[in-house]
C-alpha positions in Angstrom: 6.2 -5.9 13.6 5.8 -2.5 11.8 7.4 -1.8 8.4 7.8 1.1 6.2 9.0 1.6 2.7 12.1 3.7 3.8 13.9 6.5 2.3 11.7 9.4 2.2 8.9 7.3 3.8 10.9 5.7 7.3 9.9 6.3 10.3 11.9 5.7 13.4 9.9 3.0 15.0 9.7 1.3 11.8 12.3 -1.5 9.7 12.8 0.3 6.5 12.4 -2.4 3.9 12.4 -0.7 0.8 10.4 0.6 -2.2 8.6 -0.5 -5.0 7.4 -4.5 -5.3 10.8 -6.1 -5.5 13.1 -4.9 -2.6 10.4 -5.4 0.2 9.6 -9.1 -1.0 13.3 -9.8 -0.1 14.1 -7.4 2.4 11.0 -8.5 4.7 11.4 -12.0 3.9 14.8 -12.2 5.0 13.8 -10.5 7.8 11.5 -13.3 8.9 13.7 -16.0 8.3 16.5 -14.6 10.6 14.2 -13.9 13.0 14.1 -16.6 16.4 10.4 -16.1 16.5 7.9 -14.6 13.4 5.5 -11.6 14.2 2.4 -12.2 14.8 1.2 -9.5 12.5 3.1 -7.4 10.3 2.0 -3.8 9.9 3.2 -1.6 7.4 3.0 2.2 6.9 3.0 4.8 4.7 1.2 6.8 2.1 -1.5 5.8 -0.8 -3.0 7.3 -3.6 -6.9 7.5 -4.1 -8.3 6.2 -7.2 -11.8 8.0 -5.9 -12.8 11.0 -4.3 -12.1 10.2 -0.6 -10.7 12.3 1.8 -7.0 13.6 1.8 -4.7 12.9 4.3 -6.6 11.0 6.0 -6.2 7.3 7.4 -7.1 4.3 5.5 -6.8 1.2 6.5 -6.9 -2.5 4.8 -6.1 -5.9 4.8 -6.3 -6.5 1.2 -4.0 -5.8 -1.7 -3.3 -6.6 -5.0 -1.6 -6.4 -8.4 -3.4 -5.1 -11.0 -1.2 -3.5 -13.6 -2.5 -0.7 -16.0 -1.6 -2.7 -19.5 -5.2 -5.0 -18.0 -7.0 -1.9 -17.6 -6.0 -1.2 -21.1 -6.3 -4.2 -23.0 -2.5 -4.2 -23.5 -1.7 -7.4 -22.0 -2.3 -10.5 -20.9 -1.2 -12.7 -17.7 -1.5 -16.3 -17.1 -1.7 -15.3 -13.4 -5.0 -15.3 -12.1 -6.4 -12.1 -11.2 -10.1 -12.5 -10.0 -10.6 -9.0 -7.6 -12.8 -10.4 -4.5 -15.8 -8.8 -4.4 -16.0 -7.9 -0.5 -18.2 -5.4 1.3 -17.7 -1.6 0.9 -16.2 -1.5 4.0 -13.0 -3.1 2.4 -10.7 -1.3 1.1 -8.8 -2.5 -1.8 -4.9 -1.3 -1.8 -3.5 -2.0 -5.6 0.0 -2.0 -6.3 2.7 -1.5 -9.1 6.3 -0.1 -9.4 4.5 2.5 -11.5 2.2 5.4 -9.9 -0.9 6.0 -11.7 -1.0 9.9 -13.3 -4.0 9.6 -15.1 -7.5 10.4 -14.1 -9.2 8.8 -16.6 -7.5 5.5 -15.4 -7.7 5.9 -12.0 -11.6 6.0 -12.5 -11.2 2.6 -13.9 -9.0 0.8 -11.2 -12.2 2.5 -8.7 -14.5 0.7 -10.6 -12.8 -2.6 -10.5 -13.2 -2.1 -6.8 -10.0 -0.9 -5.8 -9.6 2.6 -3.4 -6.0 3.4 -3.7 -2.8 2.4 -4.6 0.4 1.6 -2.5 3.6 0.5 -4.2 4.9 -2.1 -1.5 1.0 -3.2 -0.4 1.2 -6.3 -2.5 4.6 -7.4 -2.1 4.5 -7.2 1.3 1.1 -9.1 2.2 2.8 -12.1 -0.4 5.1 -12.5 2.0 2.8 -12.6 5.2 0.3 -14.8 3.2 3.4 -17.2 2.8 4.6 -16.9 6.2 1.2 -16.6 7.5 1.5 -14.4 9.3 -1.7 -11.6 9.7 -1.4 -8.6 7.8 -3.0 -4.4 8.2 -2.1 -1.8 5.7 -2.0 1.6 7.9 -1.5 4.0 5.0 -2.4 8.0 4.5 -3.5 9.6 1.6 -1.1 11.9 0.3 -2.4 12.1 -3.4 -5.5 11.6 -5.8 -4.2 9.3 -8.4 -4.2 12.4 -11.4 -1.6 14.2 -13.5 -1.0 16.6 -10.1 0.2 12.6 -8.2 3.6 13.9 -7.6 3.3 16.9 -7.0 0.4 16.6 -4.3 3.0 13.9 -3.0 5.6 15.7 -2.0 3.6 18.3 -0.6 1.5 16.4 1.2 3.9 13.7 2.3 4.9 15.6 5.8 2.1 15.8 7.3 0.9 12.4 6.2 3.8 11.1 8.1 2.7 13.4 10.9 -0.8 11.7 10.7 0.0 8.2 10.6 2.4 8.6 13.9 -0.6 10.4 16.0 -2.7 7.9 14.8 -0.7 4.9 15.9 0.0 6.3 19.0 -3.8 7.4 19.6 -4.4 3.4 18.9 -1.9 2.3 21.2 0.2 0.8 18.5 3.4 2.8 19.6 
């Protein structure tokens, strides 16, 4: 099953599910439990932006996200939650999310160093509900942005031919 965010970020071939960390949780998981039969994996698709210096608009790819929110990077909170990052090979890629899109460099160099390699806004939500489901799980996502006070900006620029790019690449993979 592929899945997208929606609005600016749908895709034809996709099930729009919504945006930030709330509206996919339910809207996927509803799916599922109206469905006869569950997905065996649930792929979902759309943009990220780098903590580091990778590539623009290129693919990235991972089966791994998280929540880390910028008030633990600060210092500014607490949660009882427990938020141990797995240290995995470099060959992992880490997708963080949070209803809010890092703007600041200086914090974006610190979500890198806690291992992560972008940020996704639905990325979390949605592999909580595979995880529960279990159900196998693949972040397909393009980088649109460096995670910096330009984030927006460089988003809506960049965001048509990142959509461009994630569609050749599923086809070139057979996935469509």
């Amino acid at each position: 099953m592929i899945v997208c965010a929606g609005a600016m970020e749908s895709f034809e071939f996709a099930k729009s599910i919504g945006i930030g960390m709330v509206e996919p949780a339910i809207n996927l998981t509803k799916i599922l439990l109206n469905s006869n039969r569950l997905p065996k994996k649930i792929i979902f698709i759309g943009s990220c932006g780098l903590y580091g210096d990778e590539k623009l608009l290129e693919i990235y790819k991972s089966t791994q996200a998280c929540n880390y929110e910028i008030a633990g990077i600060m210092g500014l909170g607490y949660t009882p939650i427990d938020m141990k990052i797995a240290k995995v090979s470099q060959e992992t890629n880490i997708i963080n999310s949070s209803n809010f899109i890092t703007n600041s460099k200086d914090i974006s160099i610190k979500f890198k160093n806690l291992g992560f390699m972008a940020e996704n806004m639905e990325a979390y939500a949605i592999w909580c509900v595979a995880m529960k489901f279990n159900i196998d799980f693949e972040l397909i996502l393009c980088a649109t942005n460096y995670c910096d006070e330009n984030a927006h900006n460089d988003f809506i620029k960049n965001y048509p031919k990142a959509k461009e790019n994630i569609t050749k690449y599923l086809k070139s993979e057979g996935i469509i």
